[in-house]
N, C-alpha and C positions, 0 to 999 in steps of 0.2 A: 610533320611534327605537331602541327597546332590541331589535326586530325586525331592522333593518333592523343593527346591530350584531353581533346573533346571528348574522345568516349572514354577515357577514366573517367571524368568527373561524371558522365550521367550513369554510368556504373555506379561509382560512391554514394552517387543519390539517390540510385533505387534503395542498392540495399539499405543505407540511413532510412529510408522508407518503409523499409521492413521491417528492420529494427527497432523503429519506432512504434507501430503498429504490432509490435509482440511481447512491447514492455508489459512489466504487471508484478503485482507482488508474489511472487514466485518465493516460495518459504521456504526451506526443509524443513522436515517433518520432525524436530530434536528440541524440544522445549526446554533444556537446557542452557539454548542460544535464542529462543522466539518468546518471550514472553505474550501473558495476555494482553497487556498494552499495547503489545504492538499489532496481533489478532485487533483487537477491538478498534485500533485506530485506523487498520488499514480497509475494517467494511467500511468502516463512517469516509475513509477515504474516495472509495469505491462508487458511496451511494451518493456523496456528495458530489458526485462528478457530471450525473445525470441532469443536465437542467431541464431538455424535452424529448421524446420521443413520437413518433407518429408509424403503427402499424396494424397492419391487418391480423389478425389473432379469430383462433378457435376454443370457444369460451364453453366448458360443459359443466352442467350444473345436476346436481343430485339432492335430492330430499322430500322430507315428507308433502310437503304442499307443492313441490317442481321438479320437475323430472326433464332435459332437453338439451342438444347440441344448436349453438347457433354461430354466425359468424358476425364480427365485430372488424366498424375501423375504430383505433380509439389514437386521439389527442391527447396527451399529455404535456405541460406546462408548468415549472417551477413558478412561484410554490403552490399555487392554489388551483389551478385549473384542469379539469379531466374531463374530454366528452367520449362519449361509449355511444355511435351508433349500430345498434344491431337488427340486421338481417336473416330471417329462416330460409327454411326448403325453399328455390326455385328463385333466391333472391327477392324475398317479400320482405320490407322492413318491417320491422316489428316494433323499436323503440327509438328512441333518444336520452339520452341521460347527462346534461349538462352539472357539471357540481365546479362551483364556484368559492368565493374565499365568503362569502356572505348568506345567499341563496340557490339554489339547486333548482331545474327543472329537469322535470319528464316528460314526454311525449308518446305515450302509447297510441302506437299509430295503427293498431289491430283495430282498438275500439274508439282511436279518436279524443281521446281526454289528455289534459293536459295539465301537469301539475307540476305547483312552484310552491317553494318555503324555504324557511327559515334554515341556513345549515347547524348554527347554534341549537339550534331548537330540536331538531331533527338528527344529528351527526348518531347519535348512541342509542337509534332505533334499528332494529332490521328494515332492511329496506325493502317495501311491501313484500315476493316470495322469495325474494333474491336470500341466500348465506351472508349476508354481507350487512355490517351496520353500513352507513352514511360514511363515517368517519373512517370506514378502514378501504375504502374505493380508491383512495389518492395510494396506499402503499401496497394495496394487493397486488396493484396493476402494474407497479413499478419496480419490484421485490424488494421492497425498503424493509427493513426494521427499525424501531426504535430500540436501541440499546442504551439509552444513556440512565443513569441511578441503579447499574447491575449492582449487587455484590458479589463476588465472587466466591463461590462453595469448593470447586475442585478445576481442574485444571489438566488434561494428557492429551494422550495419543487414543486415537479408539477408531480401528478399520480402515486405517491409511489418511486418518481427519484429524485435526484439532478437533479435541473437545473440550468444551466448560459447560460447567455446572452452575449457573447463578439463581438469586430468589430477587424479587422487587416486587414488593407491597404483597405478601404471602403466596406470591406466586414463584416455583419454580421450574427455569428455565433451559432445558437439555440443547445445545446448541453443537452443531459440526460443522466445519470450518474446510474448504475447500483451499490448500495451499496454492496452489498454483493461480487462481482465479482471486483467492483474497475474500471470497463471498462467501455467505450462509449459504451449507447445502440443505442442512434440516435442524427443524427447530421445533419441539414438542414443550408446550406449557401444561402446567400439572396444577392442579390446588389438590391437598389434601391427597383424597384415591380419586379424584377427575382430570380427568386429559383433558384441557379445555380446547384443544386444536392440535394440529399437527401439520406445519410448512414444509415444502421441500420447492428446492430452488434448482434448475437442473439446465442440462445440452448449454452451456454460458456461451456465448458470442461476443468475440473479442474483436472492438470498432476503435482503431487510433487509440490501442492501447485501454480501452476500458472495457471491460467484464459486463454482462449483463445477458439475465438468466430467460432464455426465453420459454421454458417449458418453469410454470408456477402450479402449485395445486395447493389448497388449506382443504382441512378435514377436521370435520366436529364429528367425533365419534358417538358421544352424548346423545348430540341428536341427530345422529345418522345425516349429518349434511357435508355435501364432500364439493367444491370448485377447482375447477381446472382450466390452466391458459395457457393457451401456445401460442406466441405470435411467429406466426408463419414467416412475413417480412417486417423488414425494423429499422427504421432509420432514426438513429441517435440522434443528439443534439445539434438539428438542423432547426433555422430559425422557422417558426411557424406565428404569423402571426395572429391578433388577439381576436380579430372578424371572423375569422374560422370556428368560434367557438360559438357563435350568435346557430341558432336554432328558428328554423320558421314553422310558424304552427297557423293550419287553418281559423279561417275564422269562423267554422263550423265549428272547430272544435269545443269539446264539454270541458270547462277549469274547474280546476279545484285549487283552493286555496290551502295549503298543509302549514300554515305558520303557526296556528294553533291549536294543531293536530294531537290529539291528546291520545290517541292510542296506542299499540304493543308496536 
């Protein structure tokens, strides 16, 4: 009896396991019954969920000055912390890229130079050929958006997604909405006749119930620059601690000081 007992309950437990593991905001598709608060509160749910990640990722990058596929480990760390070390063909490191709540270092380990500044100072430059300012590294990598101060323009159905319509600060904002996952699938900003980018967020991996998109791509069409990330392996919100993020650099190496880097 006490046998025959034992295995209900680790029966119940798996599947409680399962079930717990497949929770998510699961929507129907009738914005009749879903409003956009509940859309908008359930990515901020979503994104808020993430506090760290640590995975391997295939990072390709397109544009006028870079052209190249490489492989990446990248750290992630709420709220401030992102390193990106990346390796080419044959497993050749190639960089380092530490960005912090303060200052940011680099480590070009092709040519050996090493460079630290200011993030304040630095966040809202392109980051040497890289697509990417300073400041948008922490959500590229993460597939965050900032949604908060939308207004909203319109409101449906469009291809089996939520859709809205929003503008914030002369910007508007074409956004799709994956029900079942809760997350942005695609997100295209507009000013005026310019497409200032175009996000899509795809293949979502669901970890103890949370959603997270491991295939990301942005695209500036403007200036022909297009980034793309697939983290191959991904382990969510595992503790990682803060010495993981320390970077060692030769003492050969060439520094450059970027704190009062005054260029494009």
């Amino acid at each position: 009896m006490n046998q025959i007992n034992y295995s209900h309950l680790v029966i119940s437990l798996v599947i409680s396991i399962i079930i717990a593991g497949c929770t998510g905001p699961k929507f129907a598709l009738d914005i009749t019954s879903v409003s956009v608060k509940d859309i908008l509160k359930s990515i901020e749910n979503e994104q808020n969920k993430l506090v760290s990640f640590e995975s391997t990722s295939r990072i390709s990058v397109d544009s006028p000055e870079f052209s190249g596929t490489f492989f990446a480990q990248i750290l992630y760390l709420e709220p401030d912390s992102l390193l990106i070390s990346a390796s080419g063909p044959f497993g050749i490191h190639a960089g380092t890229l530490f960005i912090g709540r303060e200052r940011f270092i680099f480590h070009n380990q092709i040519n050996n130079r090493f460079y630290n500044g200011s993030v304040a100072k630095y966040k809202d430059r392109k980051f040497f050929q890289f697509p990417l300012k300073l400041s948008e590294f922490m959500y590229a990598f993460s597939g965050k958006e900032h949604l908060s101060a939308l207004k909203i323009i319109d409101y449906n159905i469009d291809d089996g997604k939520f859709f809205i319509r929003a503008e914030k600060a002369d910007v508007i904002y074409s956004i799709w909405v994956d029900n079942i996952s809760g997350r942005i699938s695609k997100l295209i900003a507009t000013k005026g006749d310019q497409t200032l980018y175009i996000k899509e967020y795809g293949d979502f991996i669901n970890i103890n119930g949370m959603f997270f998109p491991r295939k990301i791509s942005i695209t500036r069409p403007e200036q022909n620059q297009a980034l793309s990330v697939y983290h191959t392996r991904i382990s969510l919100n595992s503790k990682i601690e803060k010495s993981r993020f320390q970077i060692q650099i030769s003492d050969r190496a060439e520094q450059i000081d970027y704190s009062n880097y005054n260029g494009n």
